[in-house]
C-alpha positions as CSV (number, residue, x, y, z in Angstrom):
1,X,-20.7,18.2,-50.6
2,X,-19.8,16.5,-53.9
3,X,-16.1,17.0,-53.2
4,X,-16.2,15.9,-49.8
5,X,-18.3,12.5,-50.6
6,X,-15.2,11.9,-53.2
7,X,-12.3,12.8,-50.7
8,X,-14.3,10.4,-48.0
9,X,-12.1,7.2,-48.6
10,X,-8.8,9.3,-48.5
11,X,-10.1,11.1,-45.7
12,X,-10.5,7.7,-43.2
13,X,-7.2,6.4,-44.8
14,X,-5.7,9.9,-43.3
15,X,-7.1,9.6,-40.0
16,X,-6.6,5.7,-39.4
17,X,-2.8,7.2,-39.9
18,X,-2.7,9.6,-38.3
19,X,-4.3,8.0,-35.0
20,X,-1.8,5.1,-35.8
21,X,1.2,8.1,-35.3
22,X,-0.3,8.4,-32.4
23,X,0.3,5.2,-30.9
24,X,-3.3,3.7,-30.3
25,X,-3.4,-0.2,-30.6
26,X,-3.6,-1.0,-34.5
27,X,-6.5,-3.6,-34.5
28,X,-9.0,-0.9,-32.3
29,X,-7.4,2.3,-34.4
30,X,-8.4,0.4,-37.6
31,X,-11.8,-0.9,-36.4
32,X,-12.5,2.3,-34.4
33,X,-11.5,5.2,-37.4
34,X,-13.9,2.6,-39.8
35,X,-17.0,2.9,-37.8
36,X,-16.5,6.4,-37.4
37,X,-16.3,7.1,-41.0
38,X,-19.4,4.2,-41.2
39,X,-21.5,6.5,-39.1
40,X,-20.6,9.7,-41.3
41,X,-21.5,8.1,-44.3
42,X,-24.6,7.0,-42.8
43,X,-25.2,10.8,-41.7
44,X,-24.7,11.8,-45.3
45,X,-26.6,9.0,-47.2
46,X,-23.5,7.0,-48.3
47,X,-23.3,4.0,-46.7
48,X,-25.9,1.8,-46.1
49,X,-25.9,0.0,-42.4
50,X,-27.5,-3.4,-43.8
51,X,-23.3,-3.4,-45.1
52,X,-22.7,-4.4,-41.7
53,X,-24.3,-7.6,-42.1
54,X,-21.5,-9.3,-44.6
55,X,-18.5,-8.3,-41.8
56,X,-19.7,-11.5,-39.5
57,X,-19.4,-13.1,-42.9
58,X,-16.1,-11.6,-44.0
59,X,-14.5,-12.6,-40.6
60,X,-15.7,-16.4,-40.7
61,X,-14.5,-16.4,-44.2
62,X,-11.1,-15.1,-43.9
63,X,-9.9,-17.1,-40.5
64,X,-12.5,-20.1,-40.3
65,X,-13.1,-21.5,-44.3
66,X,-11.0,-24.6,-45.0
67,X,-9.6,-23.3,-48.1
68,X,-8.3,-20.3,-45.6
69,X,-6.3,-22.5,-43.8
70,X,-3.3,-21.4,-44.8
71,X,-3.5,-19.0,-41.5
72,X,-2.9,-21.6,-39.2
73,X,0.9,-22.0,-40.5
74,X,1.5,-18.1,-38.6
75,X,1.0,-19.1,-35.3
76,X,3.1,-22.7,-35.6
77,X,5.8,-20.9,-37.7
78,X,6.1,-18.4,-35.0
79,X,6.1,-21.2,-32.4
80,X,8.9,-22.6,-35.0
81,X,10.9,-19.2,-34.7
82,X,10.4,-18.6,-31.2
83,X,11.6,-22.3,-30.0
84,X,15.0,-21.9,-32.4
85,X,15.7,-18.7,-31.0
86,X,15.3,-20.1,-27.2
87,X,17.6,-22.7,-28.8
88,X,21.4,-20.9,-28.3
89,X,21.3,-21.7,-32.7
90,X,22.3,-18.3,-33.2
91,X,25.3,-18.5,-30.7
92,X,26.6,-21.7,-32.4
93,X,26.3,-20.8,-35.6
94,X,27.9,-17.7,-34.9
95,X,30.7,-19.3,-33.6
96,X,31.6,-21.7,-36.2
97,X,31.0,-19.3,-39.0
98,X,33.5,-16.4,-37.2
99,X,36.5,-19.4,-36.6
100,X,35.6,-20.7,-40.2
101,X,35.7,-17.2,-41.8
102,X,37.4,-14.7,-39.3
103,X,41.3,-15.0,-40.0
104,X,40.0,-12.9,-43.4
105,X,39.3,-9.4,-43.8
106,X,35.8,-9.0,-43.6
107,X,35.1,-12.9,-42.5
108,X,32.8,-11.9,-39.3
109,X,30.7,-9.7,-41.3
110,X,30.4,-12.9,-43.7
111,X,29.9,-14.9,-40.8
112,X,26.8,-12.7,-39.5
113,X,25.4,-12.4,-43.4
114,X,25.9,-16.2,-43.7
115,X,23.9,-17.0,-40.1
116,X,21.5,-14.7,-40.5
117,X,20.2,-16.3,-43.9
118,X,20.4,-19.3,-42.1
119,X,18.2,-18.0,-39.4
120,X,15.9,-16.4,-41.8
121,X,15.0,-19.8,-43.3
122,X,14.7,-21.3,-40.0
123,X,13.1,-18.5,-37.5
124,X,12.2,-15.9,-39.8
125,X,11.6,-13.5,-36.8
126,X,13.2,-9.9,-37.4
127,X,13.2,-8.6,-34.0
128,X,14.3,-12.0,-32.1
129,X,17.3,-12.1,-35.3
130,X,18.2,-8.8,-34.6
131,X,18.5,-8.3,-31.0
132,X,20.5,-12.4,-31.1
133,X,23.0,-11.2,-33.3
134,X,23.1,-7.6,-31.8
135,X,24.1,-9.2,-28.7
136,X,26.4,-12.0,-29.8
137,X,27.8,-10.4,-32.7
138,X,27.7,-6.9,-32.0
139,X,30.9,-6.6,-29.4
140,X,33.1,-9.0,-31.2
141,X,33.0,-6.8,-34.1
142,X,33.8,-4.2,-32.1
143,X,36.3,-5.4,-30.6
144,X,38.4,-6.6,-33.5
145,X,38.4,-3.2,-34.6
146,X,35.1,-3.0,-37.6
147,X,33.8,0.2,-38.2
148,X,30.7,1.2,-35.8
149,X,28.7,2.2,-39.0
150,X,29.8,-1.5,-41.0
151,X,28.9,-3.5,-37.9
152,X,26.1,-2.2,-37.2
153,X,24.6,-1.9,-40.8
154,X,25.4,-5.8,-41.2
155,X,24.1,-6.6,-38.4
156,X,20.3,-4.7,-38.9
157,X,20.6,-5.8,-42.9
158,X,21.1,-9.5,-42.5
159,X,18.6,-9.6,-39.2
160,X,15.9,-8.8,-41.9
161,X,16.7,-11.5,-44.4
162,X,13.5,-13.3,-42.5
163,X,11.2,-10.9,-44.3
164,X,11.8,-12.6,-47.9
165,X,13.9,-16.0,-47.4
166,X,11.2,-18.7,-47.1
167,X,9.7,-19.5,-44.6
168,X,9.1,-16.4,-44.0
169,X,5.8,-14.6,-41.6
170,X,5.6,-11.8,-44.2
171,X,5.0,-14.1,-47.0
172,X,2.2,-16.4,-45.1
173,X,0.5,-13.4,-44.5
174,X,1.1,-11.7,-48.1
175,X,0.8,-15.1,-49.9
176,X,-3.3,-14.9,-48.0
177,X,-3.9,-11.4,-49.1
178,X,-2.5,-12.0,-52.8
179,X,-4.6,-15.2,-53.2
180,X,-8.0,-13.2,-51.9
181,X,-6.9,-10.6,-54.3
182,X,-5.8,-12.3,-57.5
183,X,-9.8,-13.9,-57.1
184,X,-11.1,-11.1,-56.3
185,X,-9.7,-9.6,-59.5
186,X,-10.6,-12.7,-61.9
187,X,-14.4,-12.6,-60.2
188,X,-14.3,-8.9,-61.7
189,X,-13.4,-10.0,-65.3
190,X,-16.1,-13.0,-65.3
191,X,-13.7,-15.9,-64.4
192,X,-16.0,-17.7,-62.2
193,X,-13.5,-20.7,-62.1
194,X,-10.4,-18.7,-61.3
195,X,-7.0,-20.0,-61.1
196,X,-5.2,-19.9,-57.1
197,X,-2.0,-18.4,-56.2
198,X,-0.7,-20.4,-53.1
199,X,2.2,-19.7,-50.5
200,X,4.0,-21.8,-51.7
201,X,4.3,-20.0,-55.2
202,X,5.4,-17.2,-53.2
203,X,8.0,-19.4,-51.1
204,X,9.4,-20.1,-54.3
205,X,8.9,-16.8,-56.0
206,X,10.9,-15.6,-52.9
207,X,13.7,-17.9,-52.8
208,X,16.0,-16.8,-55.5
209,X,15.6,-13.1,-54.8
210,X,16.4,-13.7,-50.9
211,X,19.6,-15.7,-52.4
212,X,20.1,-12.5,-54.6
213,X,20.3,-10.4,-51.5
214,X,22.5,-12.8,-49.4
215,X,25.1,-12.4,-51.9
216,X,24.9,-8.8,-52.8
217,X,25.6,-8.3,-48.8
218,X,28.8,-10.6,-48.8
219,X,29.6,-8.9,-51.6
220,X,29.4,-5.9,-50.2
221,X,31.6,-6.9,-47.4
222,X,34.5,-8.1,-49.9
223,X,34.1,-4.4,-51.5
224,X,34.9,-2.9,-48.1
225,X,37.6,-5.1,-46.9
226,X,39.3,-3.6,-50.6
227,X,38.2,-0.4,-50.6
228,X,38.3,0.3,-46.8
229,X,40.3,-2.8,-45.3
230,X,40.8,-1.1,-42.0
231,X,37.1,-0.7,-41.7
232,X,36.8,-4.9,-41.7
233,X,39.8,-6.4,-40.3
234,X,40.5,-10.1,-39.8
235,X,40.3,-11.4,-36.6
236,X,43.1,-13.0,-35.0
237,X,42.8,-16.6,-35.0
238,X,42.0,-17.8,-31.8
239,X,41.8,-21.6,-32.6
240,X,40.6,-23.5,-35.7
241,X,37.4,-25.1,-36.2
242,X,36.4,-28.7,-36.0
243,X,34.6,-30.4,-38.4
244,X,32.3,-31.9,-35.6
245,X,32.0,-28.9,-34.3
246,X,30.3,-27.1,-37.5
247,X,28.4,-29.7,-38.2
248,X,26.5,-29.8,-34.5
249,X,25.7,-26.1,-35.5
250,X,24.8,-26.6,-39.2
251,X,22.9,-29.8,-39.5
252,X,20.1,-29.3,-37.2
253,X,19.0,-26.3,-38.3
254,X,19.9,-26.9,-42.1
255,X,18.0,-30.5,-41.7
256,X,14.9,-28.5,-40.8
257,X,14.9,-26.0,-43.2
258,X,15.2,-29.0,-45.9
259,X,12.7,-30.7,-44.1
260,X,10.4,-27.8,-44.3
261,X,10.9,-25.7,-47.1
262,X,11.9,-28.6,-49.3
263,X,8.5,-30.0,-48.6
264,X,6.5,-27.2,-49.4
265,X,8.1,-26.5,-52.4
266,X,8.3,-30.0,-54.2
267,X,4.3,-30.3,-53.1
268,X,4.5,-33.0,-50.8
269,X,3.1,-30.7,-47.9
270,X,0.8,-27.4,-47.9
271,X,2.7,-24.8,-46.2
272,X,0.4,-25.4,-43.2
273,X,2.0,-29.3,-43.0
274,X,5.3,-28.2,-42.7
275,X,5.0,-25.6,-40.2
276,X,3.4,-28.1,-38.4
277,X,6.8,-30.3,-39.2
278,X,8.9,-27.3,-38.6
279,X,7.5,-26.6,-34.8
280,X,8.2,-30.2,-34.3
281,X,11.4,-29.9,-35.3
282,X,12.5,-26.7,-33.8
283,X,11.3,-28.4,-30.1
284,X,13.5,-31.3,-31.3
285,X,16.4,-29.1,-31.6
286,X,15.9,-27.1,-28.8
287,X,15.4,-29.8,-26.6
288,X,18.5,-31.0,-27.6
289,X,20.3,-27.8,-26.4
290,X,18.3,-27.0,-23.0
291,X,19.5,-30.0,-20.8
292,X,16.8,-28.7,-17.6
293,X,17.5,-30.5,-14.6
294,X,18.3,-33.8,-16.5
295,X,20.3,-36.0,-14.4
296,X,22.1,-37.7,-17.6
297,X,21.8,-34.6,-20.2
298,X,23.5,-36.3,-22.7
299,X,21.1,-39.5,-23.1
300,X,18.3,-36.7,-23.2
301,X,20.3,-34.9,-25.8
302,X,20.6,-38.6,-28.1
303,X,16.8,-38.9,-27.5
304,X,16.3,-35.4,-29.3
305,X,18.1,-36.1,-31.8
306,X,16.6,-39.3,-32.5
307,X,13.1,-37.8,-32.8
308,X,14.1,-35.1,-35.4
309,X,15.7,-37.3,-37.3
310,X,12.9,-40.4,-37.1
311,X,10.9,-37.1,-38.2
312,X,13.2,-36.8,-41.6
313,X,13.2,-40.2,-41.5
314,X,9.3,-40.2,-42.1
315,X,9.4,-37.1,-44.7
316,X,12.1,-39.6,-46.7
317,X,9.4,-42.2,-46.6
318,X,6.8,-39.5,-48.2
319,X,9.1,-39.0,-50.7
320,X,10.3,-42.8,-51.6
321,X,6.2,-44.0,-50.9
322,X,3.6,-43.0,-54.1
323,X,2.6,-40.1,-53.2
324,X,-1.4,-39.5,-54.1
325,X,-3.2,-35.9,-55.7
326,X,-4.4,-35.6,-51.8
327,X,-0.5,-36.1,-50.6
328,X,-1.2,-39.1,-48.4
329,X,1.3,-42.0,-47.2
330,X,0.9,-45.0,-49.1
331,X,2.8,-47.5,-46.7
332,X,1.4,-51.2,-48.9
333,X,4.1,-49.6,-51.8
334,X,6.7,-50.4,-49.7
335,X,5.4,-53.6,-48.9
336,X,6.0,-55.1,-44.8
337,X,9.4,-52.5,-44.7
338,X,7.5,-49.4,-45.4
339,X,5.2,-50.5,-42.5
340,X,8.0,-51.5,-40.3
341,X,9.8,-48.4,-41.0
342,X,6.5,-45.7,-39.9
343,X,5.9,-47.7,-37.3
344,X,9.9,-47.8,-35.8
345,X,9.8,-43.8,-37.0
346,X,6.7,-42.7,-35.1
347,X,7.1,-44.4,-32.1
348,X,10.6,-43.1,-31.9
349,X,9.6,-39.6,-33.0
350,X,7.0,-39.6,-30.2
351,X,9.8,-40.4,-27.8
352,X,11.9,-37.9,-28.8
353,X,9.0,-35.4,-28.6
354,X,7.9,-36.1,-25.0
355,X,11.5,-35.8,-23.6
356,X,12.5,-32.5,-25.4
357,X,9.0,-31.3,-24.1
358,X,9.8,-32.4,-20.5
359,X,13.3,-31.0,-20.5
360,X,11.9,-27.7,-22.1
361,X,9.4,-27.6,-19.2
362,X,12.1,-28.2,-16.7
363,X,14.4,-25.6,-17.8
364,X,11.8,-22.9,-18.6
365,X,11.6,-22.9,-21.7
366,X,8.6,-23.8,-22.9
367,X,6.5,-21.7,-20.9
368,X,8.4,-18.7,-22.5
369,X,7.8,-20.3,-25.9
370,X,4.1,-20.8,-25.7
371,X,3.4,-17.3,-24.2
372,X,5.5,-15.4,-27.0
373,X,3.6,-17.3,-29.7
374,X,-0.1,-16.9,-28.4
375,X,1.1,-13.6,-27.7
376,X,2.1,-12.3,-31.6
377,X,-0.1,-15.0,-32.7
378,X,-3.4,-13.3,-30.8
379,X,-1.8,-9.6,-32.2
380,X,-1.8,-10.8,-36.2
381,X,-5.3,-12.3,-35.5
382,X,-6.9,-9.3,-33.8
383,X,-5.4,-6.7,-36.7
384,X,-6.4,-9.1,-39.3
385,X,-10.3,-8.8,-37.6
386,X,-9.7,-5.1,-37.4
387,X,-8.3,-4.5,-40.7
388,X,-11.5,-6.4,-42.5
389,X,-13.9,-4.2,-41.1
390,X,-11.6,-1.0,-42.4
391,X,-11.0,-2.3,-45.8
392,X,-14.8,-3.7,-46.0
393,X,-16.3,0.2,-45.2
394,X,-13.3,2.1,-47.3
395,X,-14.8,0.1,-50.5
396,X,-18.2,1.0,-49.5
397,X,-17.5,4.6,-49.1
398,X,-16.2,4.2,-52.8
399,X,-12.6,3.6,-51.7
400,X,-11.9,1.3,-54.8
401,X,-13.1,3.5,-57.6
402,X,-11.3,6.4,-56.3
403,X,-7.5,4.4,-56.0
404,X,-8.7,2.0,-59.5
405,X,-9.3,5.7,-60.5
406,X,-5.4,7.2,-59.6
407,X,-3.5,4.2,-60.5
408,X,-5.0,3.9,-63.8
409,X,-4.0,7.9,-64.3
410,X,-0.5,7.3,-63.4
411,X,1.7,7.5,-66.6
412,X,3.5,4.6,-67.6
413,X,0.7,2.7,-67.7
414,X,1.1,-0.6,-65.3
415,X,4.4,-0.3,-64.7
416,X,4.0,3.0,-63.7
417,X,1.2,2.2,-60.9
418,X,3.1,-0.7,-59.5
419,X,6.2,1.7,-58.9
420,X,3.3,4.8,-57.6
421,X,2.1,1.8,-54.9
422,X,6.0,0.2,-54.3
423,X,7.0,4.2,-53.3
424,X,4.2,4.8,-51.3
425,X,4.5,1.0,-49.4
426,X,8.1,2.1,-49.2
427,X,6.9,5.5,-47.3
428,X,4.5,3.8,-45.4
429,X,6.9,1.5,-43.8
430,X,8.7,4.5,-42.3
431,X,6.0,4.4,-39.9
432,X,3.9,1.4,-39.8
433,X,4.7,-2.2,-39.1
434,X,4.5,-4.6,-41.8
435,X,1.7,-6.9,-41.0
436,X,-0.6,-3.3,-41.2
437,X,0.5,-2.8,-44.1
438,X,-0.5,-6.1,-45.5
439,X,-4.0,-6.0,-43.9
440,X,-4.8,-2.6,-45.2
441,X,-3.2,-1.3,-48.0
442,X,-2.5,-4.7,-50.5
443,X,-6.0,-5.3,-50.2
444,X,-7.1,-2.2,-51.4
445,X,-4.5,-2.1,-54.2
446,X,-3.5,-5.7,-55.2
447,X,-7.2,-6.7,-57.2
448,X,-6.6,-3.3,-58.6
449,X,-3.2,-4.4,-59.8
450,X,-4.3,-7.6,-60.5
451,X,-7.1,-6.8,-63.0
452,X,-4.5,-5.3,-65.3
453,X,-2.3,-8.0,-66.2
454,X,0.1,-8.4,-63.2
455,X,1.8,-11.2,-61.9
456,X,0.4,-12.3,-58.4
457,X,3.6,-14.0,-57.7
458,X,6.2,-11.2,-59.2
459,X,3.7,-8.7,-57.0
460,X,4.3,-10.6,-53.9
461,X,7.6,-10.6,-54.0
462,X,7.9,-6.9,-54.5
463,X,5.7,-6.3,-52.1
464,X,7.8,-8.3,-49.8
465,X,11.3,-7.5,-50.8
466,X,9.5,-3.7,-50.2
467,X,8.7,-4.5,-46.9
468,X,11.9,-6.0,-45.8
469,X,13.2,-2.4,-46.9
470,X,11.1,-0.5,-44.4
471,X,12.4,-2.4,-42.4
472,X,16.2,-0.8,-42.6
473,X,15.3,2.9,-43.0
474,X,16.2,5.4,-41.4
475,X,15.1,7.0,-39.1
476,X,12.1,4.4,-38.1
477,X,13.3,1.6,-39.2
478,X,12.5,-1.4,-37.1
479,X,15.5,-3.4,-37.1
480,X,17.4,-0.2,-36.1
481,X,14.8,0.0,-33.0
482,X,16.0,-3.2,-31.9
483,X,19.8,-3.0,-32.7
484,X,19.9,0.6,-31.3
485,X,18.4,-1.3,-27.8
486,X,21.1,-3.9,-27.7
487,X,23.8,-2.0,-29.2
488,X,26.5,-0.7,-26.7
489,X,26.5,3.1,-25.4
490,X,29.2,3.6,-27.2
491,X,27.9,3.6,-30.5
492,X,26.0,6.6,-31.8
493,X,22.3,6.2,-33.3
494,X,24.0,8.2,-36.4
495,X,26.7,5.0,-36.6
496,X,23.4,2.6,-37.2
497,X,21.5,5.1,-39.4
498,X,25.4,5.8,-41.2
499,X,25.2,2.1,-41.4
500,X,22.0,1.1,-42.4
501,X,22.1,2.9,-45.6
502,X,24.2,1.4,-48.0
503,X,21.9,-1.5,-47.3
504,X,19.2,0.3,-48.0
505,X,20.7,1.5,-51.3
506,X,21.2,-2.6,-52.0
507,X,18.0,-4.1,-51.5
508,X,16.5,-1.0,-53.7
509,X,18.8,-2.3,-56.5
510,X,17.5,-5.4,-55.8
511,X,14.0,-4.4,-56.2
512,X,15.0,-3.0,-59.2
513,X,16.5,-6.0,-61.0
514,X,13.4,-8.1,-60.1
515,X,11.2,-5.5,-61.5
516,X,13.1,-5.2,-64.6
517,X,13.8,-8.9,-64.6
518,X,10.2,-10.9,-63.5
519,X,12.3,-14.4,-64.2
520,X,13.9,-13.9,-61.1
521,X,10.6,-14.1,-58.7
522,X,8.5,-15.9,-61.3
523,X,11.6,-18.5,-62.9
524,X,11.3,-20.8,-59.8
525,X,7.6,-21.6,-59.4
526,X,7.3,-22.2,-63.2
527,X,9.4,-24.9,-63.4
528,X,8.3,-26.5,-60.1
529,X,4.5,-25.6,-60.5
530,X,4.1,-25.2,-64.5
């Protein structure tokens, strides 16, 4: 009886994973396999019901607290994602990037790195990047004669550069659980006044390493066109590029990721501001580019345009006004201009927004916008719910002692349980989807972590980068799902799993060099943050 009361925890962590292979919904398979175990404990004297009575509590806390607000950014950032991709940005992009760069060996695999950490900053949406690109990309590769294997792999790798480029779903949702945990473990050690890790720490934690892995992949490419120049040949050029051209595909999306991401990470908005700026400004651009049943499209394309930028226009007056400790517009330092100036800014921003909203209406947009984001937004919510009451019975059954326990037996000391939990993340993601993994296993091992001497923002990162991996393997990667659903009949599942792994190979190295090298996650917020 002993033994079984000790193998308890591991025992529900087995079954909630093995129901989950079986397909049932997470959020009821999670709250479902708790209660189960809850009612066995309770059979055996283990667990006491009157536990029950903090999970009302633990669910108002974690969505409803103000200082838990950061939540609210995951259902606008996905608004944000979901509008750009309804936006044809991918397609233009695309476009200019393949004239820009095609006429060299290698240049549309460039191209599609190069767009899809563009899109990562702006959408950061796996599947919706994937299955774009897939679509757009996919044939023209294809076609000018790339290797099935090269295409595809580039393609699936640079479709997950939304998992760790800023701003980025994963990281909202990590950045939540590594704050809970990094008090959680200071509460342990008698800080009663602990110190706060924020998303944005982890925006900027995540930036350079996302930069790291852009490269690496274009680097890649140049190593193939060398080594293997028929498997990435140039495209024939099929007329140049204009200048106005790439700059209608660059400067809307690039002005909002500036808008967004720069805010966040000089402190002039939480991450939950700019994701409000951000949906603003993806309805802006896709306004812009969805003309409805406008009987002058181009005046309703000026009028989009003049919204987003009378919306940079008031972020530059953030930035020139004094900006307070509670980050509030200070319009008297500017005197009668800075009054002017909101007043011409807001009104015009208003403008802009109606219109885009009425010519997204017309054309159908919207309505596919809004029920794509309550949609994932309502599935993030419900596993979060379900994922507190399996986390809050596992520590009850003595879940924490027993993986406290095994990490602090692992030899190497800490570094040796952060790689023990980065391999079995790594396995995990063969099978689950990220945002289960965040709910269930990082609070059960981060305060663990935590507690002896870890970085919370090096962590997240990790974690992250980890995540993005699970993404790419074979053979239940996610991103090869969704490639291997758009991808023509004529390329063989073994091309995208032949493909996929060299990638694979490079984000571990990239793991690697962050592990070995904190600096490169933990550089960035030190100098902006102290």
């Amino acid at each position: 009886m002993a033994l079984f009361i000790e193998l308890l925890p591991f025992l529900m962590f087995l079954a909630a994973f093995a129901a989950l292979l079986r397909g049932y919904p997470v959020a009821f398979t999670l709250a479902g396999v708790a209660l189960g175990f809850a009612l066995i404990g309770m059979a055996i004297g283990e667990f006491d019901p009157i536990h029950f009575r903090a999970f009302p509590q633990r669910i108002y806390g974690n969505l409803m607290e103000m200082d838990r607000q950061i939540l609210v950014a995951v259902p606008l950032f996905v608004f944000m994602g979901v509008m750009l991709e309804k936006s044809k940005i991918a397609e233009e992009l695309l476009e200019a990037m393949g004239a820009l760069f095609g006429s060299m060996r290698s240049g549309l695999g460039i191209s599609v790195v190069i767009v899809g950490g563009l899109l990562a900053a702006s959408t950061g949406i796996v599947g919706a990047t994937v299955v774009t690109m897939g679509l757009l990309s996919l044939p023209t590769m294809l076609k000018r004669g790339y290797d099935p294997a090269l295409a595809t792999g580039t393609i699936a790798a640079s479709g997950t550069l939304g998992q760790i480029i800023p701003p980025s779903i994963v990281l909202v949702l990590l950045g939540d659980q590594i704050s809970n945990a990094y008090q959680e473990a200071q509460r342990a050690q008698g800080i009663f006044s602990p110190d706060i890790v924020s998303v944005g720490d982890l925006f900027a934690g995540a930036l350079i390493p996302g930069i790291l892995l852009v490269t690496l992949y274009i680097g890649y490419q140049i190593v193939m066109a060398i080594m293997k120049p028929d498997s990435a040949p140039a495209a024939p050029a099929e007329g140049k590029v204009t200048l106005g051209g790439l700059l209608h595909a660059l400067v809307p999306p690039l002005a909002l990721i500036i808008g967004v991401l720069g805010s966040i990470l000089t402190g002039l908005a939480t991450p939950t501001e700019a994701a409000g700026v951000g949906a603003v400004g993806a309805t802006f651009i896709a306004g812009a580019r969805n003309a409805g049943r406008d009987s002058n499209p181009r005046l309703g394309q000026l009028f989009s345009y003049l919204g987003l930028a009378a919306l940079l226009g008031l972020i530059a007056l953030v930035v020139t006004a004094n900006i307070g400790a509670e980050r509030r517009l200070y319009v008297a330092d500017l005197g009668a201009l800075g009054g002017v100036l909101t007043g011409v800014f807001v009104a015009i921003t208003l403008l802009g927004a109606g219109w885009s909203l009425i010519r997204l209406k017309r054309s159908g947009v919207l309505d596919e916008v809004m029920n794509s984001t309550a949609m994932i937004s309502a599935m993030v919510f419900v596993i979060l719910i379900g994922a507190s009451l399996f986390s809050l019975i596992f520590r009850e059954l003595g879940g924490d002692d027993t993986v406290a326990a095994a990490l602090h037996a692992v030899p190497g000391g800490v570094f040796g349980a952060v790689a023990v939990v980065m391999l079995v993340m790594f396995i995990l993601g063969f099978f689950l989807d990220f945002i289960e993994i965040t709910f269930v296993v990082v609070p059960i091992v981060a305060p663990i972590l935590l507690m002896m001497g870890v970085d919370p923002v090096w962590l997240g990162v990790l974690m992250a980068m980890n995540l993005q991996t699970s993404f790419l393997t074979p053979p239940f990667g996610f991103a090869l799902f969704y490639l291997r659903g758009v991808a023509p009949k004529t390329v063989k599942t073994t091309d995208i799993y032949r493909g996929a792994i060299p990638f694979v190979i490079i984000q571990i190295l990239a793991i690697i060099a962050v592990a070995t090298f904190p600096w490169l996650a933990t550089g960035l917020p030190q100098w902006l943050y102290g």
